[in-house]
KEDOGU-334362 format. One record per residue (C-alpha): x, y, z; residue number from 1; residue in three letters. Coordinates in nm, 3 decimals. Example, Ala and Ser with C-alpha at 12.3 -4.5 7.8 and 13.67 -1.06 7.14 Angstrom:
<x: 1.230; y: -0.450; z: 0.780; seq: 1; type: ALA>
<x: 1.367; y: -0.106; z: 0.714; seq: 2; type: SER>
***
This chain:
<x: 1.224; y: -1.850; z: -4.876; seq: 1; type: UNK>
<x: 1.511; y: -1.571; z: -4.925; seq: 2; type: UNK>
<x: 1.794; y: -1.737; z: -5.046; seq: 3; type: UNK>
<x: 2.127; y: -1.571; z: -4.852; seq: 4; type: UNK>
<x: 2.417; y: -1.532; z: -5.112; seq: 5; type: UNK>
<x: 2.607; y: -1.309; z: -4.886; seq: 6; type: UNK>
<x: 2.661; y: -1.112; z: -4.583; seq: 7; type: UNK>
<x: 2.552; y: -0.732; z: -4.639; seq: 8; type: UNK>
<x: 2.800; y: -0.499; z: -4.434; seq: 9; type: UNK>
<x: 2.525; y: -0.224; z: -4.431; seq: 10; type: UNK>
<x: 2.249; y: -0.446; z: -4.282; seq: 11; type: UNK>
<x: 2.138; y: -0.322; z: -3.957; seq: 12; type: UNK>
<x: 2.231; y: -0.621; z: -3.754; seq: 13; type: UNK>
<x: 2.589; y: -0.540; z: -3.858; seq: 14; type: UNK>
<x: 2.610; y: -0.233; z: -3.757; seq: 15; type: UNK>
<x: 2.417; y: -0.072; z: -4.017; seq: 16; type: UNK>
<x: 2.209; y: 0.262; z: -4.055; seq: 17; type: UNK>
<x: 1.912; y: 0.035; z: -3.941; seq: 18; type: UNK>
<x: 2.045; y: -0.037; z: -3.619; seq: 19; type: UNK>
<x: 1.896; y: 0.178; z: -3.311; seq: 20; type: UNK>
<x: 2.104; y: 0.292; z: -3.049; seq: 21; type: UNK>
<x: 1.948; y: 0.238; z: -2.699; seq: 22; type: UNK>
<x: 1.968; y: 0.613; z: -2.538; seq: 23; type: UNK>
<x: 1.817; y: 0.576; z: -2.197; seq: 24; type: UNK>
<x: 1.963; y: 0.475; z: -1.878; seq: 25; type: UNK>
<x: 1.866; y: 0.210; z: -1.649; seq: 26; type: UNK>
<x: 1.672; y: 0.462; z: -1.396; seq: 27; type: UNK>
<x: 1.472; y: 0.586; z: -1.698; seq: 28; type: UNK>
<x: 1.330; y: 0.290; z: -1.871; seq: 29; type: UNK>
<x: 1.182; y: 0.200; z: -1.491; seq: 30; type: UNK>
<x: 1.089; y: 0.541; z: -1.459; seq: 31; type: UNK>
<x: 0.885; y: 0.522; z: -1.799; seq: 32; type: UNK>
<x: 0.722; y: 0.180; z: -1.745; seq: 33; type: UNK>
<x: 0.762; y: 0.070; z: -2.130; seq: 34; type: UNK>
<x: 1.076; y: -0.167; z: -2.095; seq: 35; type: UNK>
<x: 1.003; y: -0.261; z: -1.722; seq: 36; type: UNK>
<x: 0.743; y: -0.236; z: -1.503; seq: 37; type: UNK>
<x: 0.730; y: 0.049; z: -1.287; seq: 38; type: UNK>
<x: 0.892; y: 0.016; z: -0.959; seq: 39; type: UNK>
<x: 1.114; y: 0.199; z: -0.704; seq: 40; type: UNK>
<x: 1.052; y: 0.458; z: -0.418; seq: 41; type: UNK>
<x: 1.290; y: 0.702; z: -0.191; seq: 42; type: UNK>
<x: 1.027; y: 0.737; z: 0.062; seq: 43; type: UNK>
<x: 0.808; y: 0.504; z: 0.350; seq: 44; type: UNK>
<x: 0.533; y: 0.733; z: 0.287; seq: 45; type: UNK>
<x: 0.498; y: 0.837; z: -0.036; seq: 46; type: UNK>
<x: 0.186; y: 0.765; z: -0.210; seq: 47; type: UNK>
<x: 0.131; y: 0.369; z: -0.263; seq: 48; type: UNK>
<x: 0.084; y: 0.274; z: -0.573; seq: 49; type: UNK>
<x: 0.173; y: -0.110; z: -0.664; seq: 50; type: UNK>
<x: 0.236; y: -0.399; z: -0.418; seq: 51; type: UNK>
<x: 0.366; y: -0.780; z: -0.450; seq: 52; type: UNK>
<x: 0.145; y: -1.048; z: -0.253; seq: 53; type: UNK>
<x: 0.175; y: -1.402; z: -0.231; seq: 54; type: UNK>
<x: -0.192; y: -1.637; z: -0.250; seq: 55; type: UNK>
<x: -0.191; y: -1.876; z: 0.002; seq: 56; type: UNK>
<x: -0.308; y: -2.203; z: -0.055; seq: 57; type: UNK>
<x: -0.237; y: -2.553; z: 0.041; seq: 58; type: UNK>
<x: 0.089; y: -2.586; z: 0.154; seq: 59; type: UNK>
<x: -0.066; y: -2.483; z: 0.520; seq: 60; type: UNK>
<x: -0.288; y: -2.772; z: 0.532; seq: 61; type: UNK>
<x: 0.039; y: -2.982; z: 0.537; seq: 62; type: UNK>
<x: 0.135; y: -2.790; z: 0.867; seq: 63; type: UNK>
<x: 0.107; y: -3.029; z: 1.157; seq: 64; type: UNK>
<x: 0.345; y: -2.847; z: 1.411; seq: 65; type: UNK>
<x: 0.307; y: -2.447; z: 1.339; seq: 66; type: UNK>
<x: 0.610; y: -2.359; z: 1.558; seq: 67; type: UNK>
<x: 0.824; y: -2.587; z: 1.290; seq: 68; type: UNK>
<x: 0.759; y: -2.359; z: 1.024; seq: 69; type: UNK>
<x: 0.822; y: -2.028; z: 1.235; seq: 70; type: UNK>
<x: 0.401; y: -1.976; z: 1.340; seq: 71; type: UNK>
<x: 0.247; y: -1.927; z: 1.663; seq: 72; type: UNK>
<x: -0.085; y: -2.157; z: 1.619; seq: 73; type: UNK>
<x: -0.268; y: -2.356; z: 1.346; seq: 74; type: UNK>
<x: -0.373; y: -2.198; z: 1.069; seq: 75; type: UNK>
<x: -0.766; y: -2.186; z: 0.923; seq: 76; type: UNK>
<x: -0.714; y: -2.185; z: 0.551; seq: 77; type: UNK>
<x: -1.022; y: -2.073; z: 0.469; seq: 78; type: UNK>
<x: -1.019; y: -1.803; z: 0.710; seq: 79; type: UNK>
<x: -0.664; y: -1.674; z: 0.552; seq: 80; type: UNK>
<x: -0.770; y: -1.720; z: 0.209; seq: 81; type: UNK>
<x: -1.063; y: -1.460; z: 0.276; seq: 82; type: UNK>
<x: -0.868; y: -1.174; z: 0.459; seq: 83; type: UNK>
<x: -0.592; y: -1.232; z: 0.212; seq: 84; type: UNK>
<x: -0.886; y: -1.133; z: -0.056; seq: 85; type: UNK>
<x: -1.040; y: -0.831; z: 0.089; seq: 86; type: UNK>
<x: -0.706; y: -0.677; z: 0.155; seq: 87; type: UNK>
<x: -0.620; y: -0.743; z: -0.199; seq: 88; type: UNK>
<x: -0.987; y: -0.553; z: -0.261; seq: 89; type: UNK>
<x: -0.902; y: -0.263; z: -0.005; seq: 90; type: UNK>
<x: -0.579; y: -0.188; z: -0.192; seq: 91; type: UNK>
<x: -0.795; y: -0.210; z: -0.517; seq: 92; type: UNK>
<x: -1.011; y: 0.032; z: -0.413; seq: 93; type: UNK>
<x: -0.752; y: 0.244; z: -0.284; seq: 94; type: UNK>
<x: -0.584; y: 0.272; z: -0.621; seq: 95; type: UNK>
<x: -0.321; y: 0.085; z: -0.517; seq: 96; type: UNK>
<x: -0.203; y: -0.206; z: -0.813; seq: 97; type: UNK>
<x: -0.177; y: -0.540; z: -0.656; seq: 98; type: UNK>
<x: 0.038; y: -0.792; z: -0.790; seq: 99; type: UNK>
<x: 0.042; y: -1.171; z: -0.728; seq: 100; type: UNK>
<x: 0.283; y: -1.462; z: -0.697; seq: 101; type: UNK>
<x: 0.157; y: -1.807; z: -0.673; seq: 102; type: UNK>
<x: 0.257; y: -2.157; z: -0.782; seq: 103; type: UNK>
<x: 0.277; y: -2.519; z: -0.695; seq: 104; type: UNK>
<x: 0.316; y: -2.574; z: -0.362; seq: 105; type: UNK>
<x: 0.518; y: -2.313; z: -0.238; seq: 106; type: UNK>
<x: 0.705; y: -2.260; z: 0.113; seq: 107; type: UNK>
<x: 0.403; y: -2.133; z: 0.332; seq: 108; type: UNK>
<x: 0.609; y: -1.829; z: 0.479; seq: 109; type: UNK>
<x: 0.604; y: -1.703; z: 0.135; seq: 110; type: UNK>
<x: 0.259; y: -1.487; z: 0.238; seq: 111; type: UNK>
<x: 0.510; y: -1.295; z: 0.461; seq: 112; type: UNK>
<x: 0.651; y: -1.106; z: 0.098; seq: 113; type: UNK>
<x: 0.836; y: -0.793; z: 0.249; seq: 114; type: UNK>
<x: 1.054; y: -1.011; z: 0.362; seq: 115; type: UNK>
<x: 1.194; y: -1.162; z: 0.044; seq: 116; type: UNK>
<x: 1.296; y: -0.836; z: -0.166; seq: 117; type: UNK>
<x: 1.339; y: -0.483; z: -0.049; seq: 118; type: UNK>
<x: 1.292; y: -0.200; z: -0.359; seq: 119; type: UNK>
<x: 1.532; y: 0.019; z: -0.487; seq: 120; type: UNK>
<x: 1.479; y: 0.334; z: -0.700; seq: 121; type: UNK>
<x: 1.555; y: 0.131; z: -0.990; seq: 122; type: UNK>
<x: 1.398; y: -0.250; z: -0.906; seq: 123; type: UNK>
<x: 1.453; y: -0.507; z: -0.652; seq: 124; type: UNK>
<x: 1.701; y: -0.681; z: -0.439; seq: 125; type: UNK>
<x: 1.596; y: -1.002; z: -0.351; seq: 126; type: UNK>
<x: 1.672; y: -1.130; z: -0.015; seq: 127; type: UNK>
<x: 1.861; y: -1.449; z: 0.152; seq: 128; type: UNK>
<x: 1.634; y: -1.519; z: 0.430; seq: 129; type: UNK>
<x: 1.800; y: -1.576; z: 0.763; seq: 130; type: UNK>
<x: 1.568; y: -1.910; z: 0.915; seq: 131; type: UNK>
<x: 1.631; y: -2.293; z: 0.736; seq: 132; type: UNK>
<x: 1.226; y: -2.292; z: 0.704; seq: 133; type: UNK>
<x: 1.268; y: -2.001; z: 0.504; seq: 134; type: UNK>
<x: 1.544; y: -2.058; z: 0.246; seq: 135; type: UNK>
<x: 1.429; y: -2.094; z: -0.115; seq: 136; type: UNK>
<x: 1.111; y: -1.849; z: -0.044; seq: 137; type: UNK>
<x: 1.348; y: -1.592; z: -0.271; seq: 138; type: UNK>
<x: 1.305; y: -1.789; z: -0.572; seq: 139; type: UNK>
<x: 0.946; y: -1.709; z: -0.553; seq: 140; type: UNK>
<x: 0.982; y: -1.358; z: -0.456; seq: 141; type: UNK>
<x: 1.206; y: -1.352; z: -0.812; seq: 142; type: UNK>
<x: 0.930; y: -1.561; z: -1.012; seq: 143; type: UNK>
<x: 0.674; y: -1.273; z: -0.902; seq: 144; type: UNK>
<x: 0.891; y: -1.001; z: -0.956; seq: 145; type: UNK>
<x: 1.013; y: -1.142; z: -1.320; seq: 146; type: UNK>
<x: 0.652; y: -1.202; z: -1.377; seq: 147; type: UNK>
<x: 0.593; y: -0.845; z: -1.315; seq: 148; type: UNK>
<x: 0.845; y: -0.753; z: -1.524; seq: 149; type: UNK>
<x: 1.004; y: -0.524; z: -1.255; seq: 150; type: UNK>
<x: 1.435; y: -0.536; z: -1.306; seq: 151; type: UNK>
<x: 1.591; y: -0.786; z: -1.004; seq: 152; type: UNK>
<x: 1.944; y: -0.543; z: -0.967; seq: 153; type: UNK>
<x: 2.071; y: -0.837; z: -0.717; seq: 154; type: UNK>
<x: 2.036; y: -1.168; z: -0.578; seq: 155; type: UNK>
<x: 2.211; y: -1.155; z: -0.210; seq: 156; type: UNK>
<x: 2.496; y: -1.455; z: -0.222; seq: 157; type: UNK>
<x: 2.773; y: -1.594; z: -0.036; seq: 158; type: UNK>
<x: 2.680; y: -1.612; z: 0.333; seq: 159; type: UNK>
<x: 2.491; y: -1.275; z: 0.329; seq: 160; type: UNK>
<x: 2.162; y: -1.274; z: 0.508; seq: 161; type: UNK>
<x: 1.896; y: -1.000; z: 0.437; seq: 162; type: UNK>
<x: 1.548; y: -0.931; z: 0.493; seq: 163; type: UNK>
<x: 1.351; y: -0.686; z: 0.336; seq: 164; type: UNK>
<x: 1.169; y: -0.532; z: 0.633; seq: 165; type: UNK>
<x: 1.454; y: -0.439; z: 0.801; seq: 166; type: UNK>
<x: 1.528; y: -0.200; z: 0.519; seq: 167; type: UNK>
<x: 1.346; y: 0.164; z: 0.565; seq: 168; type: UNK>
<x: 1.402; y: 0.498; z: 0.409; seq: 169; type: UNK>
<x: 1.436; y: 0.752; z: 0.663; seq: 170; type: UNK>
<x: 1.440; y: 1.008; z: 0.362; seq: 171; type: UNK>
<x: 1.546; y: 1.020; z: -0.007; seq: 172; type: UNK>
<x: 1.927; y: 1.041; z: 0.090; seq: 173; type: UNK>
<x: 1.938; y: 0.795; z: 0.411; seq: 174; type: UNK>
<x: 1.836; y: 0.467; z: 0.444; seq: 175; type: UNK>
<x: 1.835; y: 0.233; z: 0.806; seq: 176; type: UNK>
<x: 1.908; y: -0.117; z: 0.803; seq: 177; type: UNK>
<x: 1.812; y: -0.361; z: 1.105; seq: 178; type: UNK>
<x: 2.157; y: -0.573; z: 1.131; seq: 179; type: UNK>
<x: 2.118; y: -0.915; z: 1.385; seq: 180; type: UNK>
<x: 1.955; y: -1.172; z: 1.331; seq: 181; type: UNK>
<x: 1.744; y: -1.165; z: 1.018; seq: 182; type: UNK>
<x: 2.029; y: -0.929; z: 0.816; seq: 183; type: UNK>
<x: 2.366; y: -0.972; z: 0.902; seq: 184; type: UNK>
<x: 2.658; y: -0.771; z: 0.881; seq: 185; type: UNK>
<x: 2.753; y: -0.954; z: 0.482; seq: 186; type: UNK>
<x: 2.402; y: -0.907; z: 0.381; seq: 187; type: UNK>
<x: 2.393; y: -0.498; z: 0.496; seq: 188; type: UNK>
<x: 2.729; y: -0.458; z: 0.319; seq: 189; type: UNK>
<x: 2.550; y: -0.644; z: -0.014; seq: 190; type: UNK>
<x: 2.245; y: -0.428; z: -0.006; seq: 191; type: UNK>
<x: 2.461; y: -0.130; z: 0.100; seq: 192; type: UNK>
<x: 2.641; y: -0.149; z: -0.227; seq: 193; type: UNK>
<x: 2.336; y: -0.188; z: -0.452; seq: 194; type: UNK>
<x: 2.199; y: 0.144; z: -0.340; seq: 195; type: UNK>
<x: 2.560; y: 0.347; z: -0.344; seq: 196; type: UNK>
<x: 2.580; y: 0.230; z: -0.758; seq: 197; type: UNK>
<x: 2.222; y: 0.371; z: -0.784; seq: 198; type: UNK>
<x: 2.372; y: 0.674; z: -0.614; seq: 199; type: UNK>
<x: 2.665; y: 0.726; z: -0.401; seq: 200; type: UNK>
<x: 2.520; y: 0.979; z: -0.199; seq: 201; type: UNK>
<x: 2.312; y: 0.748; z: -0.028; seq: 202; type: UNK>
<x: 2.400; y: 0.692; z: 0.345; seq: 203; type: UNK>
<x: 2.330; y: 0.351; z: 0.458; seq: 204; type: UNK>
<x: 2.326; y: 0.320; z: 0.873; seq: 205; type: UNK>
<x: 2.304; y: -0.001; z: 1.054; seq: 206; type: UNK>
<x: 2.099; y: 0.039; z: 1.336; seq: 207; type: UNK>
<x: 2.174; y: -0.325; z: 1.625; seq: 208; type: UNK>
<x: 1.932; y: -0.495; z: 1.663; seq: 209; type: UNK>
<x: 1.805; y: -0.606; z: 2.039; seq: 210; type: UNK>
<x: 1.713; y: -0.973; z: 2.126; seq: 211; type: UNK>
<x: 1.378; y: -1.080; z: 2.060; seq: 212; type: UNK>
<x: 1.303; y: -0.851; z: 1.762; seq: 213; type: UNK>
<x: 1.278; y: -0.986; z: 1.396; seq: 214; type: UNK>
<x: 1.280; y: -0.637; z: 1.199; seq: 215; type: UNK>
<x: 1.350; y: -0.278; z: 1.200; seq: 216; type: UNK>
<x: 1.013; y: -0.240; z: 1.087; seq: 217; type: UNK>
<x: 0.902; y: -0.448; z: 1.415; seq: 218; type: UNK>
<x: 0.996; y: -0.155; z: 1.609; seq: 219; type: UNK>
<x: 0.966; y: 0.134; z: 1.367; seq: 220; type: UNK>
<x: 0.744; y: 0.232; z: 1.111; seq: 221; type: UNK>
<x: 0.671; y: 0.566; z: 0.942; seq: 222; type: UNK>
<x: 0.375; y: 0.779; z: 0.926; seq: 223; type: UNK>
<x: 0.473; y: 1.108; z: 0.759; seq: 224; type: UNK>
<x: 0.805; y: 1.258; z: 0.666; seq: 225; type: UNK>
<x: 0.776; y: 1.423; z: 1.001; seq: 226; type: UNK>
<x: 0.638; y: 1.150; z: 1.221; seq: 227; type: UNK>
<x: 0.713; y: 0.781; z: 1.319; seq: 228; type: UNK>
<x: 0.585; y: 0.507; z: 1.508; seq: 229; type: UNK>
<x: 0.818; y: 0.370; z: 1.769; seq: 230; type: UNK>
<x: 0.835; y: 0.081; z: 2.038; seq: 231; type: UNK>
<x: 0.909; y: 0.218; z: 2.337; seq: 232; type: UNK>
<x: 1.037; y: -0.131; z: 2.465; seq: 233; type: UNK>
<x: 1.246; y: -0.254; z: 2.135; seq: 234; type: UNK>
<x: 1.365; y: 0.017; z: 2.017; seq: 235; type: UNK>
<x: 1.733; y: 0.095; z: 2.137; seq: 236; type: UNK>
<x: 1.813; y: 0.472; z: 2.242; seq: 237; type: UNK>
<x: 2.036; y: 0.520; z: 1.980; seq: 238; type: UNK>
<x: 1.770; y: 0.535; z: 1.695; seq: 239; type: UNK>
<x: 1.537; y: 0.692; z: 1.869; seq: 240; type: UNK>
<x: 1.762; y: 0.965; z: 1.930; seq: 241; type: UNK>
<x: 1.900; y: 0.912; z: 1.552; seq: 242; type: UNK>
<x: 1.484; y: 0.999; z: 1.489; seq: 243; type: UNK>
<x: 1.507; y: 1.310; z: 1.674; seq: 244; type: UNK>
<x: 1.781; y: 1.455; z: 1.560; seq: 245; type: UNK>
<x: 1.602; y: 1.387; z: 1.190; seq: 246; type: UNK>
<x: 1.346; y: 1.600; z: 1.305; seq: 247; type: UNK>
<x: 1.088; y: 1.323; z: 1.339; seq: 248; type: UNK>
<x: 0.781; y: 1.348; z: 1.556; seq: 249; type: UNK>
<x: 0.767; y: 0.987; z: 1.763; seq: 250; type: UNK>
<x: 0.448; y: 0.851; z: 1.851; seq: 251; type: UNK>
<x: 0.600; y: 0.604; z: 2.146; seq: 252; type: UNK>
<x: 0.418; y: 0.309; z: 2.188; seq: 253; type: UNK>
<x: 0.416; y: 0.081; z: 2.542; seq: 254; type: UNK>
<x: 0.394; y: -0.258; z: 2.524; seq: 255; type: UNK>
<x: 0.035; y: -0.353; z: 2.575; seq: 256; type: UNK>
<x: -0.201; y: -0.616; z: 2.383; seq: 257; type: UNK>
<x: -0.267; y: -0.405; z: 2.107; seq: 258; type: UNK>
<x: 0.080; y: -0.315; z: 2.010; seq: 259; type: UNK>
<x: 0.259; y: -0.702; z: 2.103; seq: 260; type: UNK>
<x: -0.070; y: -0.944; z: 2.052; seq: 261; type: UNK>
<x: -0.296; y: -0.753; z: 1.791; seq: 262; type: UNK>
<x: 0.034; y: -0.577; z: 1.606; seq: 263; type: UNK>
<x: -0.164; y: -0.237; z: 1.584; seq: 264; type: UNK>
<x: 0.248; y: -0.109; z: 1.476; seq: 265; type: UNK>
<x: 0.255; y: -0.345; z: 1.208; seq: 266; type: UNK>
<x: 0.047; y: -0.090; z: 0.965; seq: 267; type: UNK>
<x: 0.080; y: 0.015; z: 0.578; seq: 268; type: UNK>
<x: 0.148; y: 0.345; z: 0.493; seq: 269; type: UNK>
<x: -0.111; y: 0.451; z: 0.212; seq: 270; type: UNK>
<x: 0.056; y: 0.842; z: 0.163; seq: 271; type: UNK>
<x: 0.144; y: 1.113; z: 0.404; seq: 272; type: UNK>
<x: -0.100; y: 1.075; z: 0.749; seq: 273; type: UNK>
<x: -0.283; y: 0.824; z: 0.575; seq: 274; type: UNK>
<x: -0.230; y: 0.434; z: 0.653; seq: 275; type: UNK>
<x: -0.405; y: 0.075; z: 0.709; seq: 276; type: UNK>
<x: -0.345; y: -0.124; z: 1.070; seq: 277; type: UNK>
<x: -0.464; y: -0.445; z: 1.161; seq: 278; type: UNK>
<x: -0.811; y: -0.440; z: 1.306; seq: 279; type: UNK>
<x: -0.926; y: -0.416; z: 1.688; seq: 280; type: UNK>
<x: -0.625; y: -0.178; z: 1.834; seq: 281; type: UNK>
<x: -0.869; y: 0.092; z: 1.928; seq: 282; type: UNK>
<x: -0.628; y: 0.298; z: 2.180; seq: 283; type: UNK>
<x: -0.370; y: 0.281; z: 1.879; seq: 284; type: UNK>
<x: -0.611; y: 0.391; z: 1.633; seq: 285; type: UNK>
<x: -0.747; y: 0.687; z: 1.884; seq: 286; type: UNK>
<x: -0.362; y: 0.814; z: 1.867; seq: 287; type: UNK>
<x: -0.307; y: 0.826; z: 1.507; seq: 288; type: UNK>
<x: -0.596; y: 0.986; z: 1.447; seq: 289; type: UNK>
<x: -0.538; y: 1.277; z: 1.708; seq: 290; type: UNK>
<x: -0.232; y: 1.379; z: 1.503; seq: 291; type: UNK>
<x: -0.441; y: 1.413; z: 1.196; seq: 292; type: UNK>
<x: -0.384; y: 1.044; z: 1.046; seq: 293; type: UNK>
<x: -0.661; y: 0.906; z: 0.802; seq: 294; type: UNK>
<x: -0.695; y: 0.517; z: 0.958; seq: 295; type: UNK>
<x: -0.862; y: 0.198; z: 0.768; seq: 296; type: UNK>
<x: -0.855; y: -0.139; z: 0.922; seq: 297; type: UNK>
<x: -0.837; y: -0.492; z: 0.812; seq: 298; type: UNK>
<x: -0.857; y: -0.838; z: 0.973; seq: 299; type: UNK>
<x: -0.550; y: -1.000; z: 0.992; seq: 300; type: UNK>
<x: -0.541; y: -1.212; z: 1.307; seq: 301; type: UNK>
<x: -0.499; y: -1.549; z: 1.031; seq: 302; type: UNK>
<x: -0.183; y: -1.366; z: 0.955; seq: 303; type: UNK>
<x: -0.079; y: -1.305; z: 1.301; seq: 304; type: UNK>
<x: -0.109; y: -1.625; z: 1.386; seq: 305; type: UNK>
<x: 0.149; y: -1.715; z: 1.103; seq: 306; type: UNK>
<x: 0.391; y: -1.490; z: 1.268; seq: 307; type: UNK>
<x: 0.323; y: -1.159; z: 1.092; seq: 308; type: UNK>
<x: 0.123; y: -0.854; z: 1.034; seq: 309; type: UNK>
<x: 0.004; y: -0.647; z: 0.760; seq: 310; type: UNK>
<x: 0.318; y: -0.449; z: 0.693; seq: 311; type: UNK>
<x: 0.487; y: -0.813; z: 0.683; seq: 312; type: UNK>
<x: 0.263; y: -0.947; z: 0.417; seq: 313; type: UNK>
<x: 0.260; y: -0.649; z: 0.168; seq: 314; type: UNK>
<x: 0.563; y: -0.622; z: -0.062; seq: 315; type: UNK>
<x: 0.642; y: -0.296; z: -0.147; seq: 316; type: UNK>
<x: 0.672; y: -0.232; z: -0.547; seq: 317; type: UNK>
<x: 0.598; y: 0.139; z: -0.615; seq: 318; type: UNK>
<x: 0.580; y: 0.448; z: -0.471; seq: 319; type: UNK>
<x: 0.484; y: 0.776; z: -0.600; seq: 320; type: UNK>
<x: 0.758; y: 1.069; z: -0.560; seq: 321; type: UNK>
***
C-alpha cells in the first residue's frame, strides 16, 4: 500500500498538468453518443431511429374494473404481450433501436410511454401526468431513460401538468403544445422554458384544446414536412389554419370507425412519406398511399382497448436530422 506523507500541489486532482479539461458542450456529448446515449430530434418525421417501450406484464391481471384505470374493456394479457413483441420486431427490422423499461409491478398505463417524457434536442423532459391513475408512471419513464443513459434536462414540478404527446414539432424552429386537460397552462410554461435554454429561437405555441380530446397528437399527426394528418371534427380552426399558413398539405379526416374506433390517425412516422398505422383502416390506408406514403400495419386493438394507439405506446428517443 502507498503510504501518503503529503499532499502534492502538482497532482492532477489538484489542479495539476494531469487534469483534463472537459471541452464539449452539453448538445455535443449527446450528439456524439460516447458520454450519453444518443437522443434528440427537431423534426416529427425525420428518420426514426431509437424508441422507449414499456413490457407489459402482470399488473393488468390485477385489473378488475378497466374504466378505473383509464381503459375501455378488459385486457387479454397474452394477446398484448404478443403485439407488444412483433412491434418491437417490426421496428427491429426497420432499423429502428428499441429500448425497454420494465420492473416490478409497475402502473399498467405505463405501456402508453409517449406520454411520460417528450425529447428535446439534447435529452428528455419527463412529464407530470394529468389523471390520479397515472401519477408516479414518470418515475418509470426516468428509470428507462437513466437506464438508457439518455440526459433527463427536467423533471416537471410544482402543480405543472404535461404530457408528452401533446408536444409536436411543426419544424426545427416551432414547436405546438396541446394545453387543457392533460398539459396545463404551468406545465407548457415548464416545458416552454426547457426548449428556449436549448435555444431561444424556438417558438413555443399553445394550441386549446377542445373537450373530449386527450392530445394534440389525437387530432394531429405528421406525415412529411409538407403534409399532416388532421381531424376534421377535433381539430379547432385555428390550427388548422396555423397548418396552412405553414405551408402544410392536410389530409382531413371525418369521423368514421376507422379514424375514432380502429385509431387509423394514431400512426408512427418511420421518415418522410413513410409510416406504421394500426391495422384494418383500409379507406385510411388507400389515402396515404395516393399521396405517395409507404404504409406498414400492426395489430394493436389490445392497445386500443387500454385507451391508446400506436403513436401512444412508442416513446420517441431519436431522430435522424
Amino acid at each position: 500500500m502507498t503510504k501518503l506523507t503529503g499532499f502534492d500541489e502538482t497532482a492532477a486532482t489538484w489542479g495539476g498538468p494531469g487534469l483534463l479539461s472537459r471541452k464539449t458542450s452539453h448538445a455535443e456529448e449527446c450528439a456524439a453518443g460516447r458520454i450519453w446515449h444518443p437522443c434528440g430530434y427537431r423534426s416529427e418525421v425525420a428518420p426514426l431511429r431509437s424508441v422507449l417501450l414499456s413490457v407489459p406484464g402482470e399488473e393488468f391481471l390485477a385489473i378488475d374494473d378497466p374504466d378505473a384505470w383509464l381503459m375501455l374493456a378488459p385486457i387479454d394479457l397474452p394477446r398484448l404481450l404478443d403485439q407488444h413483441c412483433r412491434i418491437v420486431e417490426f421496428y427491429k427490422e426497420q432499423g429502428v433501436e428499441v429500448l425497454l423499461v420494465r420492473g416490478d409491478n409497475p402502473p399498467p398505463n405505463l405501456i402508453f410511454m409517449r406520454d411520460t417524457f417528450a425529447m428535446t434536442p439534447e435529452g428528455g423532459v419527463v412529464a407530470r401526468l394529468a389523471p390520479a391513475q397515472r401519477a408516479g408512471e414518470e418515475r418509470w419513464a426516468a428509470l428507462g431513460l437513466a437506464q438508457a443513459g439518455i440526459s433527463i434536462l427536467r423533471t416537471l414540478r410544482g402543480n405543472a401538468n404535461f404530457e408528452g404527446a401533446d408536444a409536436l414539432w411543426l419544424n426545427e424552429r416551432k414547436v405546438l403544445v396541446g394545453v387543457g386537460r392533460r398539459t396545463n397552462s404551468e406545465g407548457f410554461h415548464q416545458y416552454a422554458a426547457v426548449l428556449h435554454e436549448i435555444d431561444p429561437a424556438i417558438e413555443v405555441t399553445p394550441i386549446p384544446m377542445p373537450e373530449g380530446v386527450q392530445h394534440l397528437l389525437g387530432m394531429l399527426n405528421f406525415i412529411d414536412a409538407n403534409l399532416g394528418a388532421v381531424d376534421r371534427e377535433k381539430a379547432p380552426e385555428m390550427l388548422i389554419q396555423l397548418l396552412r399558413e405553414e405551408g402544410l398539405e392536410l389530409l382531413i379526416f371525418e369521423a368514421d370507425d376507422e379514424l375514432r374506433v380502429k385509431r387509423g390517425m394514431n400512426f408512427v412516422t418511420l421518415g418522410p412519406r413513410r409510416l406504421v398505422m394500426p391495422a384494418e383502416c383500409p379507406a385510411m390506408r388507400a389515402r396515404f398511399e395516393a399521396r405517395g406514403v409507404e404504409v406498414f400495419e400492426l395489430e394493436v386493438d389490445e392497445y386500443l382497448k387500454a385507451g391508446g394507439g400506436l403513436a401512444c405506446l412508442t416513446g420517441i428517443v431519436a431522430r435522424s436530422d
